[in-house]
C-alpha positions as CSV (number, residue, x, y, z in Angstrom):
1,X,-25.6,-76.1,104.0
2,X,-29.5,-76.4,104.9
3,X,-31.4,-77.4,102.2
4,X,-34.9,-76.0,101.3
5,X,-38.1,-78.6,101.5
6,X,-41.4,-77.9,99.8
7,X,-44.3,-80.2,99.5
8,X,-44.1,-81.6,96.1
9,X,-47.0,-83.5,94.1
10,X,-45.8,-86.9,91.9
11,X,-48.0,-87.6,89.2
12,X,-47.8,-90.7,87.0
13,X,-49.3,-91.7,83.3
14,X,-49.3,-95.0,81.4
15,X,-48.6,-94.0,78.7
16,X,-35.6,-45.1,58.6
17,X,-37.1,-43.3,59.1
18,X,-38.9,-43.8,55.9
19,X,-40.4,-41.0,53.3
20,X,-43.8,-41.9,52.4
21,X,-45.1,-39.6,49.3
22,X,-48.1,-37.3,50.5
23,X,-49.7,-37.8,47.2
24,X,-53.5,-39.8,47.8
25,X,-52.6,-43.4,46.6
26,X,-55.2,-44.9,44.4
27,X,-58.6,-47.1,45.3
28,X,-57.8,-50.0,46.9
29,X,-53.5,-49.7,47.6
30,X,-52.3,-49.7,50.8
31,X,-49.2,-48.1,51.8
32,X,-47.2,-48.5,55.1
33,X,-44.3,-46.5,56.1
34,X,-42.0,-47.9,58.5
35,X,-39.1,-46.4,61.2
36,X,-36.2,-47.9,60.0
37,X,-34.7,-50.0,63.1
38,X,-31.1,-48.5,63.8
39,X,-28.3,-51.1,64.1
40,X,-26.6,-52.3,67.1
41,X,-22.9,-52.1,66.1
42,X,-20.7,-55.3,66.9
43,X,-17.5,-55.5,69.1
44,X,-15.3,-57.0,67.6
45,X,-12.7,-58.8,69.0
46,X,-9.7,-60.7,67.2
47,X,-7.0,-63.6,69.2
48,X,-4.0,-62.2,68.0
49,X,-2.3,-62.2,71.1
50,X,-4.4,-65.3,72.7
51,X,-6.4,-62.7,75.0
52,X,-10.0,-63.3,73.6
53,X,-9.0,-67.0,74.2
54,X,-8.1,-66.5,77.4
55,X,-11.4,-64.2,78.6
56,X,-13.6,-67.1,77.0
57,X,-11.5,-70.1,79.1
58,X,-12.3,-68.0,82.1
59,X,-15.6,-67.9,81.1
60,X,-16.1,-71.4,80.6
61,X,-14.1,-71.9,84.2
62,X,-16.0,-69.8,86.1
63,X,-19.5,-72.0,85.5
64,X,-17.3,-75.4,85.1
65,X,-16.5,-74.7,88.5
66,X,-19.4,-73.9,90.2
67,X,-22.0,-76.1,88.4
68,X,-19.4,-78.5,88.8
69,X,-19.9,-78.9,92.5
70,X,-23.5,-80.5,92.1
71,X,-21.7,-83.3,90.3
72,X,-22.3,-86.9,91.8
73,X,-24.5,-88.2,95.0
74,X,-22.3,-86.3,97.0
75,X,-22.4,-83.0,95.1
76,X,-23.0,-79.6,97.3
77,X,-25.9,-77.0,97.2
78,X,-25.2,-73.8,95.4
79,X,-27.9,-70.8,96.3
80,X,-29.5,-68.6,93.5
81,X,-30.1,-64.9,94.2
82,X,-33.5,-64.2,92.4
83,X,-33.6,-60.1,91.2
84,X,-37.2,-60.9,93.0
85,X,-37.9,-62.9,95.5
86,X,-36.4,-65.1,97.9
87,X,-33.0,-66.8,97.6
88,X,-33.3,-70.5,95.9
89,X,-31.1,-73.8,97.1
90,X,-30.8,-75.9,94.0
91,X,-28.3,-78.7,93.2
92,X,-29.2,-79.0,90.3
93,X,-26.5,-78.6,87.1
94,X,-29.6,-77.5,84.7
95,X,-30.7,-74.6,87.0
96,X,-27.8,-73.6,87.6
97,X,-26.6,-72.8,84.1
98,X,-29.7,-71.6,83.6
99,X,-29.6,-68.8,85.8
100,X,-25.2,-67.8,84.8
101,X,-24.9,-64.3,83.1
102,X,-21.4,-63.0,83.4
103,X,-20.7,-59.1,82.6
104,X,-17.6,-59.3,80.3
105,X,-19.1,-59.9,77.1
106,X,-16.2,-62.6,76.0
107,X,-16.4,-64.6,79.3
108,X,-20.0,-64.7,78.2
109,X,-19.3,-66.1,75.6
110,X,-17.4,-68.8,77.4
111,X,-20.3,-69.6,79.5
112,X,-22.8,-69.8,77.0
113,X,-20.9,-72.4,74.9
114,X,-20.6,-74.8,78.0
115,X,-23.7,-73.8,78.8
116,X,-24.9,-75.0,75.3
117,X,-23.5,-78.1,76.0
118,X,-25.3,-79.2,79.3
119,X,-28.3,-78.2,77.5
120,X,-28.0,-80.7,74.6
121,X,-27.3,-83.2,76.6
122,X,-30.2,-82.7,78.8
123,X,-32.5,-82.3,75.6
124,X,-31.0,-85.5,74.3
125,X,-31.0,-87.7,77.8
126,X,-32.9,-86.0,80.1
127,X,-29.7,-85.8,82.8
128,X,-25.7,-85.4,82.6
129,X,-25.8,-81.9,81.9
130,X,-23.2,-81.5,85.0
131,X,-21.3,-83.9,83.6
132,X,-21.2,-82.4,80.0
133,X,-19.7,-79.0,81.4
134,X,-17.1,-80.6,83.4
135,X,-16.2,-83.1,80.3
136,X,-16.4,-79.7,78.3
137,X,-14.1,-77.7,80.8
138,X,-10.9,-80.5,80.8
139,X,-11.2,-81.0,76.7
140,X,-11.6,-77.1,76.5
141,X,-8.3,-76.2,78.6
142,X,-6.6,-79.6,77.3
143,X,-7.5,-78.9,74.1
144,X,-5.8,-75.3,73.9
145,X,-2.6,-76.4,76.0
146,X,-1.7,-78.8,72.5
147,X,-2.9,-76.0,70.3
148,X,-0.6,-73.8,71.7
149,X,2.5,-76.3,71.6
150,X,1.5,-76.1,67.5
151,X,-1.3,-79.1,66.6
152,X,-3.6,-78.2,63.9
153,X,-7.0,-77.8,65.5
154,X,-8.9,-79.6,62.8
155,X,-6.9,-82.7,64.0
156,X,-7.8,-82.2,67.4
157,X,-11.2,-82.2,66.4
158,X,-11.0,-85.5,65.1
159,X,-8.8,-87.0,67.5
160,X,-11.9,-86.1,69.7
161,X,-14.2,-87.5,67.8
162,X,-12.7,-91.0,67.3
163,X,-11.4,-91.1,71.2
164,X,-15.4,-90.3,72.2
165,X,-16.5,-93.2,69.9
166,X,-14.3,-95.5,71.5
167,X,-15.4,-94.5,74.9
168,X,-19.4,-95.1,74.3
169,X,-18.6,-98.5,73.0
170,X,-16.6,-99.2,75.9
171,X,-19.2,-97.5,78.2
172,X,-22.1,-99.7,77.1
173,X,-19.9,-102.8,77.7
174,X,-19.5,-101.6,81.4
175,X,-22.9,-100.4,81.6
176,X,-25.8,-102.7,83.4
177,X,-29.5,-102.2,83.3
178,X,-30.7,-100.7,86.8
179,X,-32.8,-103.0,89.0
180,X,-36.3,-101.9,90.5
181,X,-34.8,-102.4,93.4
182,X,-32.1,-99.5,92.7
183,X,-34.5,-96.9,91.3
184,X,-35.4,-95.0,94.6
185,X,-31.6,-94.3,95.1
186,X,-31.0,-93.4,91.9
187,X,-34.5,-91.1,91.6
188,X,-33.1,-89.8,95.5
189,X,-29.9,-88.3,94.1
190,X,-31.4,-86.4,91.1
191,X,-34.3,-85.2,94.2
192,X,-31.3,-83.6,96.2
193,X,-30.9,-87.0,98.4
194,X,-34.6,-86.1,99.5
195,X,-35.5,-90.4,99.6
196,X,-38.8,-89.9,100.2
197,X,-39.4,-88.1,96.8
198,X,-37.3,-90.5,95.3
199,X,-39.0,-93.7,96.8
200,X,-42.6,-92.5,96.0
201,X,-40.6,-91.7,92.0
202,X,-39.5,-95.2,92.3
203,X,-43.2,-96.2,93.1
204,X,-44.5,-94.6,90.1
205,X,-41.6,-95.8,87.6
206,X,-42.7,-99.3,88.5
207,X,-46.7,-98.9,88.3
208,X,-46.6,-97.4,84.7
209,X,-43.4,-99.2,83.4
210,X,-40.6,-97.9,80.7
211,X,-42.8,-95.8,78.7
212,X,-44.9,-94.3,81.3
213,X,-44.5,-90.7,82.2
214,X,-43.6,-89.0,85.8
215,X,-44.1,-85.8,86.4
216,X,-43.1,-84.1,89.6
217,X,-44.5,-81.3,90.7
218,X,-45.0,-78.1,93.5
219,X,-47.9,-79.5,95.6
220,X,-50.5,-77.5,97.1
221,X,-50.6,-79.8,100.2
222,X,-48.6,-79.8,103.2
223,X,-47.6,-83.1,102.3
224,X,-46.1,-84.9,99.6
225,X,-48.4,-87.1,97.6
226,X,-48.3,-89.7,94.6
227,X,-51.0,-89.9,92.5
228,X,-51.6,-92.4,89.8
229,X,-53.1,-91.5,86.7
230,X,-54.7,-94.0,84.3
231,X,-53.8,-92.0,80.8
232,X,-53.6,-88.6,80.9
233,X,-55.3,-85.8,82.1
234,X,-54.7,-82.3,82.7
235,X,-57.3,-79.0,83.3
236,X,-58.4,-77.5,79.9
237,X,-62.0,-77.1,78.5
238,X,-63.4,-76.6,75.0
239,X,-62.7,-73.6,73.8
240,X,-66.4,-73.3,72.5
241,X,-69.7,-74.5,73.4
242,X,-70.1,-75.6,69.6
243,X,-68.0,-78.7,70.0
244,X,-70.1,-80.5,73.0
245,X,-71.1,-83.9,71.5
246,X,-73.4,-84.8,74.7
247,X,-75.5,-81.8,75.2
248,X,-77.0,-83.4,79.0
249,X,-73.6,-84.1,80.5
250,X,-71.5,-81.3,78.3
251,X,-68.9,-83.1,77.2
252,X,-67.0,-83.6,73.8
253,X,-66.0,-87.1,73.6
254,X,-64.1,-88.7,70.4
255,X,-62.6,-92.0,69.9
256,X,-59.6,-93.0,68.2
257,X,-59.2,-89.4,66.8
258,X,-56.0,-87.4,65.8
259,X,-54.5,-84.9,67.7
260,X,-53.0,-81.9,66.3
261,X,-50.2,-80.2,68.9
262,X,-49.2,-76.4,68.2
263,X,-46.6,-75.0,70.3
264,X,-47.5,-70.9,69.4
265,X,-51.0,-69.2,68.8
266,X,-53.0,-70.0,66.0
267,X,-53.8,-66.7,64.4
268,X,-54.8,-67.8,60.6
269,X,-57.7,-69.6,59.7
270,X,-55.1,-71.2,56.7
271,X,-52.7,-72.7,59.3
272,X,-55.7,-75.0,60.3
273,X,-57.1,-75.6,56.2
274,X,-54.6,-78.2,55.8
275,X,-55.3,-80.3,58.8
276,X,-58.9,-80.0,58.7
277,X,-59.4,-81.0,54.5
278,X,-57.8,-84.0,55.4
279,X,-60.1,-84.9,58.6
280,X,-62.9,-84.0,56.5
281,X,-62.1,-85.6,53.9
282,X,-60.8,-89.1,56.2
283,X,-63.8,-88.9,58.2
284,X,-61.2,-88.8,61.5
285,X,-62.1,-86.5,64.6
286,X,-59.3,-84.4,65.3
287,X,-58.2,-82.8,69.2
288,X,-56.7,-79.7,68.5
289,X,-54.0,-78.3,71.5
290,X,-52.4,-75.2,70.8
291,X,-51.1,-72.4,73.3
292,X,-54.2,-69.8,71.5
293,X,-56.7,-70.1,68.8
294,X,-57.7,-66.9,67.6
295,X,-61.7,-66.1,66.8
296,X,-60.9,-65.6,63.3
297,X,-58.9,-68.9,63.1
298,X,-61.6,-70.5,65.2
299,X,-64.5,-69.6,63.3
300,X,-64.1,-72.6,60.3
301,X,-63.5,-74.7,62.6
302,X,-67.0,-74.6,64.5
303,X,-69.0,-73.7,61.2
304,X,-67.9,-77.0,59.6
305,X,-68.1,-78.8,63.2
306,X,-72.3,-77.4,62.7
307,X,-72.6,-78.1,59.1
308,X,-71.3,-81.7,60.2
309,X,-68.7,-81.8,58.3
310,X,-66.2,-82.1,60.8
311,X,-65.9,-83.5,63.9
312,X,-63.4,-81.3,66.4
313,X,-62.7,-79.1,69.3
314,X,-59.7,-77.3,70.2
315,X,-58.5,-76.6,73.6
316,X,-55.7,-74.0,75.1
317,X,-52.7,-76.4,76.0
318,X,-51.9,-76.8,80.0
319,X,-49.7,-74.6,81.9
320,X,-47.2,-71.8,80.5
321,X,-44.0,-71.3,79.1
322,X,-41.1,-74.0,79.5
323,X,-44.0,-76.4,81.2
324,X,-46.5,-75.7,78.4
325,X,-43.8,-77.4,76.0
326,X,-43.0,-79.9,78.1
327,X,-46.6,-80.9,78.3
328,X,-46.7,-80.9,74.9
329,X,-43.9,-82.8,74.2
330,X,-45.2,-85.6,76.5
331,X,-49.0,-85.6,74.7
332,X,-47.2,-86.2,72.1
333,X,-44.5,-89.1,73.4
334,X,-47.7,-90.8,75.0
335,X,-49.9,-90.7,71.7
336,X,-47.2,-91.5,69.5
């Protein structure tokens, strides 16, 4: 199957309706009247027979089996059909289960559990989610075959457990650090065997070292380009013009100041009080990133910044969504 190509951009860093009484409440009481939200009733289902069982195995087969092709540096394309938009070529596990909805609600149910699994696994390592749903398929099916011969499952449970400990101790006896020289092949595979993405990867794994960051990107160019980035940087400004520290070139520039990350809008001046006693009372500067800052929240923030009692600026974190946490999450990995 023809694969899909796109520019890409590397980038690298070092581092009830209720009844309300019509009666005129007194001064000062405030009274709010609410539709009560009706209840979505539950299916339920019970495994009397071994049915539900079977509907959720088939589940858990039916995305086994096709993320399960993407598996390994030979592993196949599969191709997404977008509600909008053109069809996508991925071959990539994580995609892939992220995008699998089945309509019978207990296959669902199947899916979502192995899909729970590759997504742990990619939290926790960063790859192997394909491997975690095909591991997860064979103990699944395995696992029922001796249940149904009459093991207890609480003893298969441990067996598991103690037969998986055994394994990662063995594993890291086999295992061997990768050379520089083996990075490009090994960045290739997870690009979709495109080796020029994964030799300009390798380029950038080796200029900022182990605890650098790489992050790869849709380019805007017609060609794809590595760019090496000394810190980090990303497009935000200052969220007011109160904060500039150097009126003539309009900048805010701290050193060796805190940095407070919020992953949600900042709404309440009091989710900031805590933060900002202690900077005033530490004498620190402090970089607030957060996904909104509200006017009201905002406000004590810049009067204290004027009075000089504070030194600060806040600033809308990068990008959106799944990337706006992902940003965050490396701000925070390279700033410790």
């Amino acid at each position: 199957m023809a694969s899909s190509y796109s520019p890409t951009h590397i980038s690298a860093a070092s581092f009830s309706n209720s009844t309300m009484s019509t009666k005129t409440p007194p001064p000062g009481l405030c009274i709010r009247a609410a539709a009560k939200v009706p209840r979505v009733p539950k299916e339920l289902h019970f495994n009397h027979d071994g049915s539900a069982t079977k509907k959720m195995q088939a589940g858990v087969d039916m995305v086994a089996d096709l993320v399960g092709v993407t598996l390994g540096p030979k592993g196949r394309n599969v191709v997404l059909q977008n509600k909008y938009g053109t069809p996508k070529i991925v071959n990539d596990g994580v995609t892939v289960l992220k995008q699998i909805e089945l309509e019978d609600p207990l296959e669902n149910v199947g899916a979502k559990l192995v899909r729970q699994a590759g997504a742990r696994t990619n939290d926790l390592a960063g790859d192997g989610s394909t491997t975690s749903v095909v591991l997860a398929q064979g103990l699944i099916a395995e696992g029922l075959k001796v249940i149904s011969a009459g093991l207890n499952p609480i003893q298969i449970s441990r067996g598991i457990k103690k037969t998986a400990e055994a394994l990662v101790t063995e594993l890291k006896l086999m295992s061997k650090a990768v050379e520089d020289c083996e990075l490009a092949d090994v960045a290739a595979v997870s690009a979709g065997n495109d080796y020029e993405v994964g030799n300009m990867i390798a380029q950038a794994l080796l200029k900022v070292g182990k605890q650098g960051v790489v992050t790869i990107e849709e380019g805007k160019a017609t060609e794809t380009t590595l760019e090496i980035v000394e810190g980090m940087q990303f497009d935000r400004g200052y969220l007011s013009e109160f904060f500039v520290t150097d009126r003539r070139k309009r900048t805010v520039e701290f050193q060796d100041c805190k940095i407070l990350l919020v992953d949600k809008n900042i709404v309440y001046p009091r989710e900031l009080f805590k933060v900002l006693d202690d900077a005033v009372q530490k004498k620190y500067p402090v970089l607030i990133i957060a996904e909104g800052i509200e006017q009201g929240a905002l406000a004590p923030v810049i009067k204290n910044k004027l009075r000089g009692a504070l030194k600060a600026v806040a600033i809308k974190a990068p990008a959106f969504g799944e990337r706006k946490s992902h940003y965050l999450d490396d701000i925070a990995t390279l700033t410790g």
